[in-house]
N, C-alpha and C positions, 0 to 999 in steps of 0.2 A: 659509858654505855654505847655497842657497835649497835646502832638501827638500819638495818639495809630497807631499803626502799626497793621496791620489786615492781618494774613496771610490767603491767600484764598482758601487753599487745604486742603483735607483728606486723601489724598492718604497715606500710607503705604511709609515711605523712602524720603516725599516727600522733592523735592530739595528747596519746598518756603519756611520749617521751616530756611534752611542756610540764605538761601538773608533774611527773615524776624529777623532774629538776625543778620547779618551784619547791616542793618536797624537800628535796634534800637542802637546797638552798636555807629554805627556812628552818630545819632542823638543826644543822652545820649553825645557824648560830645561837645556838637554846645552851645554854653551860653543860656542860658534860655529857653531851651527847657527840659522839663519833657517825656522822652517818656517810652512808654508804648508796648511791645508787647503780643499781642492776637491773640494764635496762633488757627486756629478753629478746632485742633486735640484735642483741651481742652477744647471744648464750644459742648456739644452734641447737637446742638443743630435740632429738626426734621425739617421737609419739613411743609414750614407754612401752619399749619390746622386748625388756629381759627376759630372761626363764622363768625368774622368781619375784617376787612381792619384795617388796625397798625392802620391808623389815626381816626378810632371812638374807637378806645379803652385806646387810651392814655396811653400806655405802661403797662397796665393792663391785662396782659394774664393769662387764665387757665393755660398754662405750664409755671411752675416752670421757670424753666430755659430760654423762653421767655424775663419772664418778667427781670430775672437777665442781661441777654445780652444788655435791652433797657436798662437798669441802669446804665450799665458799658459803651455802646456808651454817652448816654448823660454827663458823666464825660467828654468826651475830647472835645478840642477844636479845633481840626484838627485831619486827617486821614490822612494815607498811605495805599494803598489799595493795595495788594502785589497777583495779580493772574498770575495765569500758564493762555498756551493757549492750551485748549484743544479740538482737531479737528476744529481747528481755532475760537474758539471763547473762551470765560470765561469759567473759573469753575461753576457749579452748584452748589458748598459749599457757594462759595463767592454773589452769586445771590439771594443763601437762607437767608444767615445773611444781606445782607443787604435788605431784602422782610421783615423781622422782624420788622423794624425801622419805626419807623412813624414820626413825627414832628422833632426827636430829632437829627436828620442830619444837619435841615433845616438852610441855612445860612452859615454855617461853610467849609475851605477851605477843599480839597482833595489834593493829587497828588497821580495817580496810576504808581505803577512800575512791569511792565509786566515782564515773561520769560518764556524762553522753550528749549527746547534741540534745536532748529533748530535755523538758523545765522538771522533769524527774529526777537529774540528777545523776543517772545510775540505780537507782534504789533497788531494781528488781535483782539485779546482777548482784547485790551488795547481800540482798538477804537471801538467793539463792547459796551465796558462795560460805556461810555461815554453818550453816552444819558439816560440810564438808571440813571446815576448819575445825572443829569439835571434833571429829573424826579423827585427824591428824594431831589432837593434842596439844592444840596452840590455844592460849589463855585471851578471850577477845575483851576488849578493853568496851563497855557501854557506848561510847559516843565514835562514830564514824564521822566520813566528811564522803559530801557529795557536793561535785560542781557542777552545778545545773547549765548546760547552756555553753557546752565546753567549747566552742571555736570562739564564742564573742566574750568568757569569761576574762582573758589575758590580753594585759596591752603590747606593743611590740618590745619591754623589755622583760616579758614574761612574766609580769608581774598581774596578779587579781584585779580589775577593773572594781572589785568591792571589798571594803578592808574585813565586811566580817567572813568571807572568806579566810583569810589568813588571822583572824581570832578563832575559829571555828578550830582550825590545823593546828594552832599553839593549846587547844583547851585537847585535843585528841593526842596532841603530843605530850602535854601535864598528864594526862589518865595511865599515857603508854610509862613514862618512866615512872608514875608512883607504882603499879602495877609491876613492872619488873624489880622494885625495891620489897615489894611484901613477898613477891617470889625467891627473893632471893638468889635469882638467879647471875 
């Protein structure tokens, strides 16, 4: 199973490229899971300005790099959707890549894992960004993860300062692949 990991910021320093490679890290060694991280400091991608709506173009875009991004989501078979909360809600990065995507979400599981400097975790960003994903067709898995407290969460080898942290990520990762095994996908 391909699970790309999508990190959702651009910021300069930002603390989602750590959790998005603890992510994949820990994913990468779960049994048959293939993960993937995409981090979107690597994806230039602009503020969508096609003619048309993802869904009449069929991942067919004048930009370049567009049409690469819809290429590289319709490889995976699952997502992890990795946003900061910023002024209580989602990133703008992570809003824009997934405004890109047209069909090729559709059906396939999610789990988003929120954070931010505040002992919230993420949360508002996490249930903002929820119905959006319903909108685009992506099947969301009950349990999220939020790391509360993200600059003092990781030690210097990027690892969780607390293990139930990375219990929290293996029970959201157990949800993600039973979830894409009744899909069928």
């Amino acid at each position: 199973m391909r699970i790309q990991i999508i990190v959702g910021s651009v910021r300069q320093n930002s603390q989602g490229s750590k959790v998005g490679a603890w992510i994949a890290n820990t994913a990468g060694k779960q049994e048959g899971i293939e993960a993937e991280l995409l981090d979107l400091h690597d994806w230039d991608l602009p503020l969508y300005n096609e003619a048309m709506p993802p869904l009449a173009l069929a991942g067919k875009y004048d930009s370049e790099i567009g049409t690469a991004w819809t290429q590289k989501i319709a490889d995976g078979d699952a997502y992890i959707l990795v946003t900061p909360e910023y002024n209580h809600g989602y990133s703008a990065a992570i809003k824009n890549a997934i405004d890109w995507i047209g069909t090729e979400w559709a059906g396939k599981p999610v789990v988003i894992v929120g954070y931010s400097m505040s002992p919230n975790g993420g949360v508002l960003g996490v249930e903002q960004l929820k119905p959006i994903l319903t909108q685009v067709k992506l099947m969301q898995v009950s349990h999220n993860v939020l790391v509360r407290a993200v600059h003092e969460a990781f030690d210097e080898a990027g690892l969780p300062k607390d293990d139930s942290l990375t219990t929290s990520l293996e029970s959201a990762l157990a949800s993600l692949v039973g979830l894409q095994k009744k899909l069928g996908s």
